[in-house]
C-alpha positions as CSV (number, residue, x, y, z in Angstrom):
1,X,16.8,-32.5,133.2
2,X,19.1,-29.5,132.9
3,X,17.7,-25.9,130.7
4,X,19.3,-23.4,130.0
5,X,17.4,-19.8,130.4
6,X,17.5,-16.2,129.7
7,X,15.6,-13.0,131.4
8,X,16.1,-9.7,128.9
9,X,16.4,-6.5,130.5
10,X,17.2,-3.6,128.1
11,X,15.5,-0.1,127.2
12,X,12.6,-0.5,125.6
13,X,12.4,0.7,122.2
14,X,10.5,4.2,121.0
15,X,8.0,2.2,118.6
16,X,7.0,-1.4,117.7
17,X,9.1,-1.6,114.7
18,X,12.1,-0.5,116.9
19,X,10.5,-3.1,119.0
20,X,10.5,-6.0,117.8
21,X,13.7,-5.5,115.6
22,X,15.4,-5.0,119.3
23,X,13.6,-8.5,120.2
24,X,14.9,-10.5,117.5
25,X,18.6,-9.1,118.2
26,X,18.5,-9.6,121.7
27,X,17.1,-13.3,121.5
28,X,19.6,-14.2,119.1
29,X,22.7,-12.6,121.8
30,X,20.4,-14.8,124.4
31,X,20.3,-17.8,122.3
32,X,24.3,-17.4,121.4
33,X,24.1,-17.8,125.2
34,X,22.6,-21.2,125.2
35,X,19.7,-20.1,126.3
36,X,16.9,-22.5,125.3
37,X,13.9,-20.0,126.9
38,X,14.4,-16.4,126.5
39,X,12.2,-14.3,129.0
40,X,11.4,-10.8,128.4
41,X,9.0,-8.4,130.4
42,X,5.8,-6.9,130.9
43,X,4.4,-4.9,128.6
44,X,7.6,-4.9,126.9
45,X,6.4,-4.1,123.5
46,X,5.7,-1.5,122.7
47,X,6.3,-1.1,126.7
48,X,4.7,-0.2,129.5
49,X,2.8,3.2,130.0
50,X,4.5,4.4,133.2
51,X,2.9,8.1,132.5
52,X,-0.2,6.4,134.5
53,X,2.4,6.6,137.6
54,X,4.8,10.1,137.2
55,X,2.6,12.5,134.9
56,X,-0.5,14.9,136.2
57,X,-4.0,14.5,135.3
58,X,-3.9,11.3,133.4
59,X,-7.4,10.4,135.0
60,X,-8.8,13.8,133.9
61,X,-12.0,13.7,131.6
62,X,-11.2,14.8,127.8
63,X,-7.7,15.2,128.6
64,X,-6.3,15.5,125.3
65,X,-2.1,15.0,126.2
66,X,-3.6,11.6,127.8
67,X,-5.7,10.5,124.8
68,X,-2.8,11.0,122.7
69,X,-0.5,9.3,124.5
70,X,-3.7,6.4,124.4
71,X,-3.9,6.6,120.7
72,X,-0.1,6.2,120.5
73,X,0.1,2.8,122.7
74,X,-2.7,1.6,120.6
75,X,-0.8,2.1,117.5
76,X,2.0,0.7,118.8
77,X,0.3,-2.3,120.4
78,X,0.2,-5.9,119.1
79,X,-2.0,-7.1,117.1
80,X,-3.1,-10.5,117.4
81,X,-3.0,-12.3,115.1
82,X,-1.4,-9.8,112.6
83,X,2.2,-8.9,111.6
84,X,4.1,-8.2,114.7
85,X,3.0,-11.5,116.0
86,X,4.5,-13.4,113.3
87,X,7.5,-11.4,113.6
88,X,7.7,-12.6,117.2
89,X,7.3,-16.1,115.8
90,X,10.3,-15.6,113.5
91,X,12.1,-14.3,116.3
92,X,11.6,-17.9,117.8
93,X,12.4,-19.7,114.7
94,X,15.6,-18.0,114.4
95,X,16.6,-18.3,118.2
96,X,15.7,-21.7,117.8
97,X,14.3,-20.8,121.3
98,X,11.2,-20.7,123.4
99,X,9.7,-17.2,123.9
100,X,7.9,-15.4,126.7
101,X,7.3,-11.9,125.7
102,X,5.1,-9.4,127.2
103,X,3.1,-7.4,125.1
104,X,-0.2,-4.4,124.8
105,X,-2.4,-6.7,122.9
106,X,-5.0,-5.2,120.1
107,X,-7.9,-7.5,119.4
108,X,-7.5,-7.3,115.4
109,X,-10.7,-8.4,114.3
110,X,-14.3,-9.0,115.8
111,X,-15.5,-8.3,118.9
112,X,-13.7,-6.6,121.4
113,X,-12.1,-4.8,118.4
114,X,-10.4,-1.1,120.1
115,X,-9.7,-2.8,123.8
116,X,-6.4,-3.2,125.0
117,X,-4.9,-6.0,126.9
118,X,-1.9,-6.5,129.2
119,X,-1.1,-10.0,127.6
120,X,1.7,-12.8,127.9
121,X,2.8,-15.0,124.7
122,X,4.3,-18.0,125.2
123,X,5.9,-18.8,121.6
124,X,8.1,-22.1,120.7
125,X,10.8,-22.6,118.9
126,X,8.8,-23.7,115.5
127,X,6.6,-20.3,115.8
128,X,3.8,-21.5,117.2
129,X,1.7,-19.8,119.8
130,X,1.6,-22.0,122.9
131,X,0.0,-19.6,124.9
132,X,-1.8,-16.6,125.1
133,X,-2.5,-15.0,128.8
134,X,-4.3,-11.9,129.3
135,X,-4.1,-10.0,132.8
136,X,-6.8,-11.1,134.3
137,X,-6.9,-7.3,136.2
138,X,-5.5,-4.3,135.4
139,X,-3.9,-3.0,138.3
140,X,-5.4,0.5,139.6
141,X,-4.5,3.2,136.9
142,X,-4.0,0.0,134.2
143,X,-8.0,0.5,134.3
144,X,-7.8,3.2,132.6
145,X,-5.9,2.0,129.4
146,X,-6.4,-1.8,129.4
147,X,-9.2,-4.4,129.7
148,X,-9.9,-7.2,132.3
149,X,-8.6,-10.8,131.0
150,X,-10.0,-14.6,131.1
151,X,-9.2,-17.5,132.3
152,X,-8.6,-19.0,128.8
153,X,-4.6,-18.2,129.1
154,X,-4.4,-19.7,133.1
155,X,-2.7,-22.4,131.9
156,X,1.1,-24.3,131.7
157,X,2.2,-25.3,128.8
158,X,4.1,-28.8,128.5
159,X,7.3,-28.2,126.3
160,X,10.8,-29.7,125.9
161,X,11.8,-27.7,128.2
162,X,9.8,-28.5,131.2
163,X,6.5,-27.0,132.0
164,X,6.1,-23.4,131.6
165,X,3.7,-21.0,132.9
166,X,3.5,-17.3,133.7
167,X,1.2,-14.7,135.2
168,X,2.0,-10.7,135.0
169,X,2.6,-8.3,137.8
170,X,0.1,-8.4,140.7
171,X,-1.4,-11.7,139.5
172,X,1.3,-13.1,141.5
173,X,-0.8,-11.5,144.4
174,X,-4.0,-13.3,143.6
175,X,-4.2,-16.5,145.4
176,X,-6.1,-18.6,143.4
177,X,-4.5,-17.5,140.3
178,X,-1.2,-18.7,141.5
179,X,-2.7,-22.6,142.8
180,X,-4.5,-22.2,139.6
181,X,-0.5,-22.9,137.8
182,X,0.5,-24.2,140.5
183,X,-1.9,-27.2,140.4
184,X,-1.0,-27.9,136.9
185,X,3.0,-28.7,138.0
186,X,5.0,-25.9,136.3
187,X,8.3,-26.6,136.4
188,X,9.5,-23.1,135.2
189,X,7.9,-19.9,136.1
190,X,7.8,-16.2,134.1
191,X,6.9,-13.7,136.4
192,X,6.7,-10.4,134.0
193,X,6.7,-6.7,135.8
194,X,7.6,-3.1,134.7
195,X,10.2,-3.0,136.8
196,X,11.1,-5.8,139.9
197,X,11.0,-3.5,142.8
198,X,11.5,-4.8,146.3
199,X,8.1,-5.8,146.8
200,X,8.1,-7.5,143.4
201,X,11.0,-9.1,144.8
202,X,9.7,-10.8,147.3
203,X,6.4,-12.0,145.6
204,X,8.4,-13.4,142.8
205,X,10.9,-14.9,145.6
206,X,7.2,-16.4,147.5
207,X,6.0,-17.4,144.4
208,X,9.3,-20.1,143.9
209,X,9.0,-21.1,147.2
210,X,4.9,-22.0,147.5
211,X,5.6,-23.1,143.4
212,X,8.4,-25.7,144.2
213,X,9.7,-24.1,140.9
214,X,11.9,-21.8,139.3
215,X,10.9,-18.2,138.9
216,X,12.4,-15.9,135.9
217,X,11.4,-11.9,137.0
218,X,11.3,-10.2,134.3
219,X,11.7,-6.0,134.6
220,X,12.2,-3.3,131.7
221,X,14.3,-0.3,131.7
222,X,12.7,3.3,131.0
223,X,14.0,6.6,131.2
224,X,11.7,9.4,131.7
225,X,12.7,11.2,128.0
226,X,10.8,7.9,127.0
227,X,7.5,9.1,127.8
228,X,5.3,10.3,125.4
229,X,5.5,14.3,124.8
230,X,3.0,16.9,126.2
231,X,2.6,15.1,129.7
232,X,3.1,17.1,132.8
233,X,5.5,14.8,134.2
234,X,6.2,15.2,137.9
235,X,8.4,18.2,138.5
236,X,11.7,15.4,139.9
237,X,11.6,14.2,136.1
238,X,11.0,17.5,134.2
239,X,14.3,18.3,135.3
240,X,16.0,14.7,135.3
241,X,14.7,13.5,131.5
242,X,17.4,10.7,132.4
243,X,15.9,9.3,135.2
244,X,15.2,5.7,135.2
245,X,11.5,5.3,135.5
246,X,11.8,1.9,135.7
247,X,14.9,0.5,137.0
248,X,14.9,-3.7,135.3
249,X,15.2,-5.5,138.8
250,X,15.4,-9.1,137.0
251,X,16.0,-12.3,138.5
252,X,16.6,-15.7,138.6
253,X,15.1,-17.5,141.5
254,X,15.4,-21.6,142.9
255,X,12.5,-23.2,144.2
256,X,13.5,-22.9,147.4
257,X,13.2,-19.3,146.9
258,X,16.9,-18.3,147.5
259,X,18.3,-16.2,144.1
260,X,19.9,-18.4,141.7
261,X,20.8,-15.1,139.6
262,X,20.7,-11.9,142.1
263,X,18.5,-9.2,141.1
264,X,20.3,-6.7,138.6
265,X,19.2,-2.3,138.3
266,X,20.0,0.3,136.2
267,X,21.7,-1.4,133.6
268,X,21.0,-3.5,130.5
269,X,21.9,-7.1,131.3
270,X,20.8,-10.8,129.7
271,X,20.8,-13.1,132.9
272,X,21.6,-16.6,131.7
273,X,21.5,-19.9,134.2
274,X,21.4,-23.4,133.6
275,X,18.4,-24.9,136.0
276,X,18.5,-28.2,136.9
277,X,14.6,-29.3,137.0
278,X,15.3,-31.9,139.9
279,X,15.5,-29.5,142.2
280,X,12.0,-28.3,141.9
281,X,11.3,-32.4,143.2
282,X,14.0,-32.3,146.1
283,X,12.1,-29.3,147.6
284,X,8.4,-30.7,147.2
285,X,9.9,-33.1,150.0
286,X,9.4,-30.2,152.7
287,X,6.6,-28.2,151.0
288,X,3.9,-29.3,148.0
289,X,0.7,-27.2,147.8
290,X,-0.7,-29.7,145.1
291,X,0.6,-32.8,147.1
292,X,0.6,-33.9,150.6
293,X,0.3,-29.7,151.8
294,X,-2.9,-30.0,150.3
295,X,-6.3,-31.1,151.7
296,X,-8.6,-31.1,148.1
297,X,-11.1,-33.3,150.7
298,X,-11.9,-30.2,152.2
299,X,-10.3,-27.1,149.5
300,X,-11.4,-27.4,145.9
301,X,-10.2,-24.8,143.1
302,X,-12.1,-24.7,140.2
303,X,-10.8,-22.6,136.9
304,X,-13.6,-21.6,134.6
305,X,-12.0,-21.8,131.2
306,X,-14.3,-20.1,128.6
307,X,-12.9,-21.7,125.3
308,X,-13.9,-18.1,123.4
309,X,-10.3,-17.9,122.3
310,X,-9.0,-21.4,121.7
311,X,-9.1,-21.4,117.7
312,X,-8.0,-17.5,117.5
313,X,-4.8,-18.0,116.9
314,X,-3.4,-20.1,113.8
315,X,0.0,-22.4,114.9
316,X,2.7,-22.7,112.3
């Protein structure tokens, strides 16, 4: 089976309105394309907070520049379910494509009301919610802004399109997260980052090759004028505004690891390919970590799903 597939890399937008108006244009330029699954970032709405990185005192107690910036990214963030997730459902519906979007989640109701989340949807071309994966850990400074995940969202989804799955950032440096998807045969991977740095490079390039799949790397732009006001930005950036902050990086990668799409920076790009899904079989002949490179006699993974979330979101 041949699919057709997309990885967005643009400026994020300055609020979630902006946001997800930017979204809908740029699936429907991705889906004028052909492409049936449109991938876009992490984090990329509202996006992500790269002050954590290149501005001063962010861990300070009672800093008020950094609870400000907080209170802004919480405004900004998605609620779900709420508004901005049905707009990214319409966005779908008019693509007539399959969405992987990376957004700051906002618990809208209930317990757990206030946290943040560094969360993955996974949204078909009818609107509904496939899936809905929260980071499982917030990388070092994330801690500060975001909550830990669950397991609820560790899954692939079986589509049309082949079997997708996705993790963000440095949960592509978890082991047992990865054979966690890995064991459940995705054909198509979304590995979401700030930006695809070299590093990020090679664990999305590992992640294809141990995965027998395909891997879209998904990286935003950001220039430093983007960060919220009142921050004592590094002094580099104080005097560069227009500085990339985060520089895209996106990719298309086989599953034998090699780039199928080379990695593009500093520039907005949609990076289309069509991906013929036999290929992820030809190379399982050398390498299969679910297959005959596994030994589940002797190593067992076991995923602790926690079913807390299953009925939160309504499907259209």
């Amino acid at each position: 089976m041949k699919v057709t597939v997309a990885v967005v890399q643009a400026e994020v937008a300055p609020d979630l309105d902006r946001g997800l108006e930017l979204t809908a244009q740029l699936s429907l330029e991705a889906a004028a394309k052909g492409a049936q699954l449109i991938a876009f970032p992490e984090t990329w709405l509202p996006g992500y907070p790269a002050w954590l990185d290149v501005a001063r005192d962010v861990a300070l107690w009672d800093h008020a520049p950094v609870k400000e910036a907080f209170a802004q990214m919480m405004e900004n963030s998605v609620a779900v379910p709420g508004p901005a997730l049905d707009a990214l459902r319409d966005a779908a519906h008019a693509a007539q494509a399959t969405l992987v979007v990376g957004v700051i989640e906002r618990v809208s109701a209930g317990r757990g009301q206030g946290t943040l989340y560094n969360t993955i949807l996974t949204i078909n071309a009818e609107g509904q919610v496939l899936n809905h994966h929260r980071k499982l850990v917030p990388t070092y400074t994330e801690r500060l802004v975001w909550g830990p995940g669950d397991a609820d969202g560790l899954r692939v989804v079986d589509t049309p399109l082949g079997r997708i799955g996705s993790l963000v950032c440095w949960e592509h440096w978890m082991p047992l997260a990865r054979q966690a998807l890995h064991e459940q045969a995705e054909d198509i991977h979304v590995a979401t980052w700030p930006t695809v740095k070299d590093m990020h490079q090679i664990a999305s390039r590992h992640y294809a090759f141990e995965g027998r799949c395909f891997v879209l790397a998904a990286g935003s732009l950001m220039r430093a004028s983007s960060l919220p006001e009142g921050l004592d930005l590094i002094p580099e950036l104080q005097t560069n505004p227009e500085t990339l902050v985060m520089r895209g990086g996106s990719a298309i990668i086989g599953p034998d690891g090699a780039y199928v799409v080379e990695p593009v920076y500093d520039q907005p790009a949609i990076l289309v390919a069509e991906l013929d899904l036999r290929r992820n079989l030809q190379e399982r002949m050398t390498l299969d970590v679910t297959g005959h490179y596994h030994r589940p006699e002797y190593l067992n993974l076991d995923i602790r799903h926690s079913g807390r979330r299953t009925n939160e979101l309504d499907t259209k």
